[in-house]
C-alpha positions as CSV (number, residue, x, y, z in Angstrom):
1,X,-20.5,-23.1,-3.8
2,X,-18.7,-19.7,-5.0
3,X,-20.6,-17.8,-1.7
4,X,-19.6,-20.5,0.9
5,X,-15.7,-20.2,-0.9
6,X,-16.0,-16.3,-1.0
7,X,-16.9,-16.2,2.9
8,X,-14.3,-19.1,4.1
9,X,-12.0,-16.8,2.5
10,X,-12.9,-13.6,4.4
11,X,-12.6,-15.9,7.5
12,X,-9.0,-17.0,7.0
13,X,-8.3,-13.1,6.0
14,X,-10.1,-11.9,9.2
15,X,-7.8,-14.5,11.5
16,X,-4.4,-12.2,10.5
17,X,-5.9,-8.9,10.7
18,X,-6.1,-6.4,13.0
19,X,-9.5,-6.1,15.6
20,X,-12.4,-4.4,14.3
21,X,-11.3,-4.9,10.4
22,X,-14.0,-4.6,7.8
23,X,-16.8,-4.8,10.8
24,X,-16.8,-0.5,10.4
25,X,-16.9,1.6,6.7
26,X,-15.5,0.6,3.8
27,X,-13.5,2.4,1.9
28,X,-16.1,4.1,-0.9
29,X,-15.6,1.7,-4.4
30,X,-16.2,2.8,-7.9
31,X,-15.8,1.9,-11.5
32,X,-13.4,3.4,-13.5
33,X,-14.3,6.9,-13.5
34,X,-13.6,10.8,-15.6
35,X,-10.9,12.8,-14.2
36,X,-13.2,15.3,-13.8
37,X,-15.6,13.0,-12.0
38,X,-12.5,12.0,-9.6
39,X,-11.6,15.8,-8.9
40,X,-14.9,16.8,-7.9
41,X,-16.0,13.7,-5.8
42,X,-12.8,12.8,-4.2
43,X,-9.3,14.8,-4.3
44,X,-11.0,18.5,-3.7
45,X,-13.0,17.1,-0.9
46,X,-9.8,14.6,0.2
47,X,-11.7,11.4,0.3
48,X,-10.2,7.7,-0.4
49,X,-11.6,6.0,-3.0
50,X,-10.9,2.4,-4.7
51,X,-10.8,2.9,-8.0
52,X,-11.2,0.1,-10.6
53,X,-11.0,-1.1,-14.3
54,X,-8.3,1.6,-14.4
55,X,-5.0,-0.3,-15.1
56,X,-6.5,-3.5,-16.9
57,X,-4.5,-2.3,-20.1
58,X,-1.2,-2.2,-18.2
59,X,1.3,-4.8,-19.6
60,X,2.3,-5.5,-16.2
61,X,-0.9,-6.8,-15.8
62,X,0.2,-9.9,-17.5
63,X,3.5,-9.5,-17.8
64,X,4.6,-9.6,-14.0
65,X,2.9,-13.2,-12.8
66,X,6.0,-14.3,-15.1
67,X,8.6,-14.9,-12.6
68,X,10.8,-16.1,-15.6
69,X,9.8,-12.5,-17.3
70,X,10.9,-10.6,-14.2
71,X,14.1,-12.3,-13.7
72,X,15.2,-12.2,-17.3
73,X,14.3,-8.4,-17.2
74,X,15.8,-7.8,-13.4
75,X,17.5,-10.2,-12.1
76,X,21.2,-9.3,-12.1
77,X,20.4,-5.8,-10.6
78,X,21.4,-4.9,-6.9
79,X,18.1,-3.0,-5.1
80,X,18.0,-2.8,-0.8
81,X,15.0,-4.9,0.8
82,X,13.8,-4.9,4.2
83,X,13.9,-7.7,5.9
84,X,11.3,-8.3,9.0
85,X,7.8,-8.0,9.8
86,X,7.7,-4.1,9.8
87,X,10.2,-1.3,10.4
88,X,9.6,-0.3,13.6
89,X,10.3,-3.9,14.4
90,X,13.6,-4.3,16.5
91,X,14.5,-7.2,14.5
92,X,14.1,-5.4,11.3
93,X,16.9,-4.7,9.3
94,X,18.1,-4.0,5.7
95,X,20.1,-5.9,2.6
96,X,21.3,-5.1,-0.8
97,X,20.9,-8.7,-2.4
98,X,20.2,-9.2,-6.2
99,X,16.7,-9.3,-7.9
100,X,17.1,-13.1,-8.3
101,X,17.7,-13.4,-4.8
102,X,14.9,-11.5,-3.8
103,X,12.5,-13.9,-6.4
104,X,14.0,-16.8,-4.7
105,X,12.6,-15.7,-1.4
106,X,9.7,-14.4,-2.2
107,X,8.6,-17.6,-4.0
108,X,10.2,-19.7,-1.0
109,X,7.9,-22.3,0.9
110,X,9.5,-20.7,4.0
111,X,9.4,-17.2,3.1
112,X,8.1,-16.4,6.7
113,X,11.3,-17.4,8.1
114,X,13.0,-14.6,6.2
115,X,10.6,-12.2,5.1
116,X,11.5,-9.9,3.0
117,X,10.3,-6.5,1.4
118,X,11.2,-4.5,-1.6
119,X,9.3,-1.4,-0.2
120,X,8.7,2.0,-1.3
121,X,11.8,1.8,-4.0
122,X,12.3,3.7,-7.4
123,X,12.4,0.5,-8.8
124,X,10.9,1.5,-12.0
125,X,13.8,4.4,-12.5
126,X,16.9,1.4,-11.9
127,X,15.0,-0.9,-14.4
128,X,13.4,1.3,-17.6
129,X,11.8,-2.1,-19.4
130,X,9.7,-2.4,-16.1
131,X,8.4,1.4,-16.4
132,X,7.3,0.5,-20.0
133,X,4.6,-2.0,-18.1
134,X,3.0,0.5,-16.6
135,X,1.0,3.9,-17.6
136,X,1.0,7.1,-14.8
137,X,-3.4,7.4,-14.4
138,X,-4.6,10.2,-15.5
139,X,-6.0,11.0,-12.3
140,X,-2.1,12.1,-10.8
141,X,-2.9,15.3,-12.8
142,X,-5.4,16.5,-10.6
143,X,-4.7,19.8,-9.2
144,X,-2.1,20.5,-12.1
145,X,-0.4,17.2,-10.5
146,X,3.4,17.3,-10.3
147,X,4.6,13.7,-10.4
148,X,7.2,13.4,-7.5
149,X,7.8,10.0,-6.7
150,X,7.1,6.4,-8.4
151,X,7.6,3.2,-6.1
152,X,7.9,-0.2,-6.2
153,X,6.2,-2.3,-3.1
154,X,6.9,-6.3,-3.4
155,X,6.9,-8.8,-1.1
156,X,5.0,-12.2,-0.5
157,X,2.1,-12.3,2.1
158,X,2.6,-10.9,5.3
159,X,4.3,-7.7,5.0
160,X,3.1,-5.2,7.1
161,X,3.3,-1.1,6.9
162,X,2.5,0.0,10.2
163,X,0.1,3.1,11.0
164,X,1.7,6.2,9.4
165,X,1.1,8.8,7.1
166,X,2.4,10.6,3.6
167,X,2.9,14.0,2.6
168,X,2.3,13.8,-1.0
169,X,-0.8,12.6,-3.1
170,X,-0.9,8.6,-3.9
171,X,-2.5,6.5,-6.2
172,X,-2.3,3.3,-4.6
173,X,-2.0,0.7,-8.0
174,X,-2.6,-3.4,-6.9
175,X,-0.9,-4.6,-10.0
176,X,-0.1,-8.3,-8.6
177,X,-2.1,-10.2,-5.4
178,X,-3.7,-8.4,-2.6
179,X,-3.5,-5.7,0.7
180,X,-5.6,-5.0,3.1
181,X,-5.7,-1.0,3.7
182,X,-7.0,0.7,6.8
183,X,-7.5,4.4,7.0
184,X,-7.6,7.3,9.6
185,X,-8.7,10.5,8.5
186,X,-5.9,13.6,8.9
187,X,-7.8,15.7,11.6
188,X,-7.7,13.0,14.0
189,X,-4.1,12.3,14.0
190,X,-3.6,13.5,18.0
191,X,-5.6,10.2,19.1
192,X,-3.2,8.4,17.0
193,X,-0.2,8.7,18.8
194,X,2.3,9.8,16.4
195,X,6.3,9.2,17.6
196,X,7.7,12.2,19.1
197,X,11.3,11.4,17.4
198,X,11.7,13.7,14.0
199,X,12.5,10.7,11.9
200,X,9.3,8.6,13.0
201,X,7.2,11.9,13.9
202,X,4.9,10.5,10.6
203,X,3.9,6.7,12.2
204,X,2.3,5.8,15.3
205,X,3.5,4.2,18.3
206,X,0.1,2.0,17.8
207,X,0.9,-1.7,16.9
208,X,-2.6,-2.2,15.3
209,X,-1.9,-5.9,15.2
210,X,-1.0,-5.6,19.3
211,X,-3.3,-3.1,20.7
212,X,-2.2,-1.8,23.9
213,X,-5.3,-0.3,25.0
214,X,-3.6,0.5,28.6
215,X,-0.9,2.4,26.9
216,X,-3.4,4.0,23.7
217,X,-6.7,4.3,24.9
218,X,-8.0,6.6,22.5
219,X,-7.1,4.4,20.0
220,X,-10.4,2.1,20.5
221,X,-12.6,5.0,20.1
222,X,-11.2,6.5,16.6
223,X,-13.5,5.6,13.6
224,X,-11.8,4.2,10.5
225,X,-12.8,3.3,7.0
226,X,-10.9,-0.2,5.6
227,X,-11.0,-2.3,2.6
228,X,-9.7,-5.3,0.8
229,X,-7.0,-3.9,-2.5
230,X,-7.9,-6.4,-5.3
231,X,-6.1,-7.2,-8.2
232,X,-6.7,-4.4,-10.8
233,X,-7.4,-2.0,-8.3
234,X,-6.1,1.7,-7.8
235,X,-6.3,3.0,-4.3
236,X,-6.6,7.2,-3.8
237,X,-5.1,8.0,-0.2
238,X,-5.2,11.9,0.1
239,X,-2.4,13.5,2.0
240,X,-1.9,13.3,5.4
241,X,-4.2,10.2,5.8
242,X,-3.3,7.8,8.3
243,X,-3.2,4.2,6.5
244,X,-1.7,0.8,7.8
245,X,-1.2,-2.1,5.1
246,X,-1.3,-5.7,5.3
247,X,-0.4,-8.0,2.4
248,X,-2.4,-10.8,2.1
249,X,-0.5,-13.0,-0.5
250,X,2.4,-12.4,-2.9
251,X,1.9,-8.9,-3.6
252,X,3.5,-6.3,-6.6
253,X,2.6,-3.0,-6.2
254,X,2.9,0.4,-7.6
255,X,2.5,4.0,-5.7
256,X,2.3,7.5,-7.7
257,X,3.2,10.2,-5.5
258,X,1.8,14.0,-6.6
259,X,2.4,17.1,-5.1
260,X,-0.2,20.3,-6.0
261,X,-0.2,23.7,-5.5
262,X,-3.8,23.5,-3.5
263,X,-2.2,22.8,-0.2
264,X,-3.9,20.0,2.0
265,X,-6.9,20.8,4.3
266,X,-6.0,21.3,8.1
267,X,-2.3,22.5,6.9
């Protein structure tokens, strides 16, 4: 019974993702691993790994499916949310509503009407109690790590970061629900058809969920590795790595940004 539940799962996620997903390689997954094990397999050769077992001990663990917990703790605070499929969406747009409103739509029975995103927002530097949840891995000091940035990404199922890439290092932490991660590998970012304007020059014109093979057709040919961000999960993306993101249900993530003085291969 627990196989034929497992695979009417993967069918339902399959029906809203893009082509091709999970039918190529996975992302490479491991067990909670040394620091030193994680240097020399994965950020000196700048390979993604899925990481997990690592966060387990985070209060926010437990903590965060308290929707009571997070409004007591946030829910008078102001904080700007997107509001739309995806940001390159003409219909996108932005708000500055309170944290209790945001709950209220996020936890909505027609949050698809409105969706909305608290995405890539210092969250945890407006609200300290929620930084006392979490713990910064161990693994963001690789390369004598230099923390630069710490983001909050929430937002029911649905929510969609298109094709684009990151300058930094990021460890990718699933505290809460689900994503679905593709990635492109930084020396084929030509065939990806980055935006020529300065402000988007870092995402691709490529609607992965609306192939325009006509207008892209490189784009069909470019391998990619994928994988399913579980609950629990840490996610290494290495700079410069393309990566589009899916949520898949109601979904609380953190992202640890690092900067080293190794600069990235290929720059």
């Amino acid at each position: 019974m627990e196989g034929l539940t497992r695979n009417r799962d993967l069918a339902d996620v399959l029906k809203v993702l893009p082509v091709k997903s999970l039918s190529c390689k996975q992302i490479e997954r491991r067990s909670c691993i040394s620091l030193e094990a994680f240097i020399h397999d994965y950020f000196l050769c700048e390979s993604p790994v899925i990481l997990s077992g690592c966060i387990d001990h985070w209060p926010a663990r437990t903590k965060w499916k308290d929707i009571r917990y997070l409004e007591r703790t946030a829910g008078d605070r102001t904080v700007p949310v997107e509001v739309g499929n995806k940001y390159v969406s003409s219909e996108w747009k932005q708000e500055l509503i309170t944290f209790s409103q945001f709950l209220e739509r996020v936890w909505s029975s027609d949050y698809s009407a409105n969706l909305t995103y608290l995405a890539q927002h210092p969250l945890f530097d407006q609200i300290k109690e929620l930084h006392e949840d979490i713990i910064v891995p161990e693994y963001c000091n690789a390369g004598g790590g230099e923390l630069q940035t710490l983001n909050a990404w929430f937002g029911p199922g649905g929510t969609v970061t298109p094709l684009h890439h990151d300058l930094h290092h990021n460890l990718f932490a699933q505290v809460l629900g689900r994503k679905y991660f593709r990635l492109y590998s930084s020396t084929i970012s030509s065939d990806l058809y980055p935006h020529r304007e300065t402000m988007l020059s870092n995402t691709s014109q490529v609607d992965l969920d609306n192939i325009d093979v006509n207008e892209f057709p490189r784009i069909g040919e470019v391998e990619f590795i994928d994988g399913i961000l579980e609950e629990g999960d840490l996610l290494y993306i290495p700079p410069k790595w393309w990566h589009y993101v899916r949520s898949l249900c109601t979904s609380f993530s953190v992202s640890f940004w690092w900067r080293t003085s190794i600069p990235p291969r290929g720059s």
